[in-house]
C-alpha positions as CSV (number, residue, x, y, z in Angstrom):
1,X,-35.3,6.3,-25.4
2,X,-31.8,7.0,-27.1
3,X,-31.2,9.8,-27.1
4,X,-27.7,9.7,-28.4
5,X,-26.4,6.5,-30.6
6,X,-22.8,7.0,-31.1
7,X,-22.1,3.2,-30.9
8,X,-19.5,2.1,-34.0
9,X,-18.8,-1.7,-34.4
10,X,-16.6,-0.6,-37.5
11,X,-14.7,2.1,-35.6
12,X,-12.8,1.6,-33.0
13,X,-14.1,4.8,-31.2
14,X,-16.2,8.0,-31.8
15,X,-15.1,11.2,-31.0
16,X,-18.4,12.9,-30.1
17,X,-18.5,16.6,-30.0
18,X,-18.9,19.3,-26.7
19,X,-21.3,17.1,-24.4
20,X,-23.2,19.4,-22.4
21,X,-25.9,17.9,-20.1
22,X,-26.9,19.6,-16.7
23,X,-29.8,19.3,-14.3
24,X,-32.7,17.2,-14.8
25,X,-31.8,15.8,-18.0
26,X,-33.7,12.3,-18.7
27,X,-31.9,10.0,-21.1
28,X,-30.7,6.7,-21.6
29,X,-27.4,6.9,-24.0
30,X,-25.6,4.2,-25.8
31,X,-21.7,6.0,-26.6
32,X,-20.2,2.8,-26.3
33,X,-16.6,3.2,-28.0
34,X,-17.1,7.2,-27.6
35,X,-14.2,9.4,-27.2
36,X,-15.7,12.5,-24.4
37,X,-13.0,13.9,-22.8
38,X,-14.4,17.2,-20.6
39,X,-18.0,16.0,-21.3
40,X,-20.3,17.4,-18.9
41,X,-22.9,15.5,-17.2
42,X,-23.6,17.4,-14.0
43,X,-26.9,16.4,-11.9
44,X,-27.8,14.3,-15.5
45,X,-29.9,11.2,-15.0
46,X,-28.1,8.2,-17.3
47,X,-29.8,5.3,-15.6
48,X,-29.0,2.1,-18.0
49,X,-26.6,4.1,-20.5
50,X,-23.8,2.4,-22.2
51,X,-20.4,3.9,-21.3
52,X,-18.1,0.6,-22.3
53,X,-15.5,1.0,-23.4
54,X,-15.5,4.7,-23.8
55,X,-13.2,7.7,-22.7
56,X,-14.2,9.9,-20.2
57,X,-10.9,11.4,-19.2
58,X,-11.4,14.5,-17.1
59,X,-15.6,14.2,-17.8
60,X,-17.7,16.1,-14.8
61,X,-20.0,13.4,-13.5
62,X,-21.1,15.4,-10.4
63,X,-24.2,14.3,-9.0
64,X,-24.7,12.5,-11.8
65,X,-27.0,9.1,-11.8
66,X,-25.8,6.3,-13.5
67,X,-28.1,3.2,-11.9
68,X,-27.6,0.3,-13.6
69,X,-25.2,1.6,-16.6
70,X,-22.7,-0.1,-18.1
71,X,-19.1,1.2,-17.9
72,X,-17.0,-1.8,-18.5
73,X,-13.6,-1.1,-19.4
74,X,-14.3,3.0,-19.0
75,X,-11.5,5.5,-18.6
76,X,-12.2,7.6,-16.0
77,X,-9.3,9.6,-15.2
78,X,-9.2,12.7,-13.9
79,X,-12.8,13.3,-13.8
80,X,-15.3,14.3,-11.6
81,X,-17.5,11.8,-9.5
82,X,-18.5,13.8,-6.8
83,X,-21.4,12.5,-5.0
84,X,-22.2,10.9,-8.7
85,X,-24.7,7.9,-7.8
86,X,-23.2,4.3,-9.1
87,X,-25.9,1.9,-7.9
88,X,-25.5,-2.0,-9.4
89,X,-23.2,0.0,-12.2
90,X,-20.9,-2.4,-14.7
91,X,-17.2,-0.8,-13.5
92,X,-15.4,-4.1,-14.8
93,X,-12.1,-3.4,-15.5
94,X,-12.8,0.5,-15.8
95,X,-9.9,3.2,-14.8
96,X,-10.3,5.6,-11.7
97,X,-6.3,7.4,-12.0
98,X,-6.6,10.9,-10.6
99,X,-11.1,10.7,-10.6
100,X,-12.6,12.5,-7.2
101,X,-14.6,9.7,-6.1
102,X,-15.9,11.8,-2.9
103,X,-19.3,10.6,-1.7
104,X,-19.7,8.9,-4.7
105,X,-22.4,5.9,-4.2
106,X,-21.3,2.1,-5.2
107,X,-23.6,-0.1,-3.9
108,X,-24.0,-3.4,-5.8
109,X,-21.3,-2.0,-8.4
110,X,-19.4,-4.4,-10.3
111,X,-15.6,-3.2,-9.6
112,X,-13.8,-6.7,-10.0
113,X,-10.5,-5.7,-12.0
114,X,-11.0,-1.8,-11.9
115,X,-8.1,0.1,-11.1
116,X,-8.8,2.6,-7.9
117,X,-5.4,2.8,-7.2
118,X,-4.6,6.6,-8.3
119,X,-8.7,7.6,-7.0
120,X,-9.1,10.7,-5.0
121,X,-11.1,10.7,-2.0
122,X,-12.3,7.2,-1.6
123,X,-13.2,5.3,1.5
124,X,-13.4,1.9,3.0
125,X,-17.2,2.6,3.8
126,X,-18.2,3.6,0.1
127,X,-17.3,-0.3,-1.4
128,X,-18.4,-1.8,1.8
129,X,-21.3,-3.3,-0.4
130,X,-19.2,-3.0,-4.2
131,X,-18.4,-6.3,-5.9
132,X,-14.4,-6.3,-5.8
133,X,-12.2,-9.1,-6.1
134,X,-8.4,-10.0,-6.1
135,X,-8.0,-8.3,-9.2
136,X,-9.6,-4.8,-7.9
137,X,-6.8,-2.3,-8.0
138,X,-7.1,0.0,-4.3
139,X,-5.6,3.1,-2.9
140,X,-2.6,2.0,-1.1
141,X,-4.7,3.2,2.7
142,X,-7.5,1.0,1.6
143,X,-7.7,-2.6,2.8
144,X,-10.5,-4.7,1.7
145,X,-11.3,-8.0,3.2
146,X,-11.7,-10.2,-0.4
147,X,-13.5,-13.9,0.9
């Protein structure tokens, strides 16, 4: 179910209002192109939402579940990923300057050309099964092993 549709071929993005979504919120969202700075998504479940593209500059994703969701090309800067679950996500090319990345989950995330370099918090152990490749932008402490 969509519960939000804020997707705009003809626009080049969509400023959506106060986003607001706490606890055990259900709900697949397509804001492809969306413009949601200081959204909140705390403890919300967004398994197989559409995030491409969009702007979620200083957005609280804490706890937040986003299995399977696609956030190529997503601004995430300054927000709030604590312990936000990530699981076989579409990070391609997506922005992490300034985000708080701590005990965030990435397993089976797509992170080939995403740009880490400015991410709070992150460790060696949380991409140890992320797809990155030469084009993965890393915290300067953070050496991974590309084959």
């Amino acid at each position: 179910m969509n519960l939000f549709k804020a997707n705009r071929r003809d626009k080049p993005a969509v400023k959506v209002g106060t986003v607001s979504v706490f606890g055990p919120w259900d709900g697949r969202v397509d804001l492809e192109g969306a413009w949601l700075p200081e959204s909140v998504w705390t403890g919300g479940r967004l398994v197989h939402s559409n995030f491409k593209h969009s702007g979620l500059q200083r957005a609280n994703l804490e706890g937040a579940d986003l299995t399977d969701a696609v956030a190529v090309n997503a601004d995430f800067q300054d927000a709030n990923l604590v312990q936000a679950v990530l699981v076989r996500t579409d990070l391609k090319g997506a922005t992490f300057c300034g985000t708080d990345l701590l005990n965030a989950v990435f397993d089976g995330a797509d992170l080939r050309g995403a740009d880490l370099s400015g991410a709070k918090n992150l460790t060696l152990a949380q991409l140890a099964n992320a797809k990155c490749d030469e084009s993965t932008l890393l915290p300067p402490y953070i050496t991974l092993q590309i084959p």
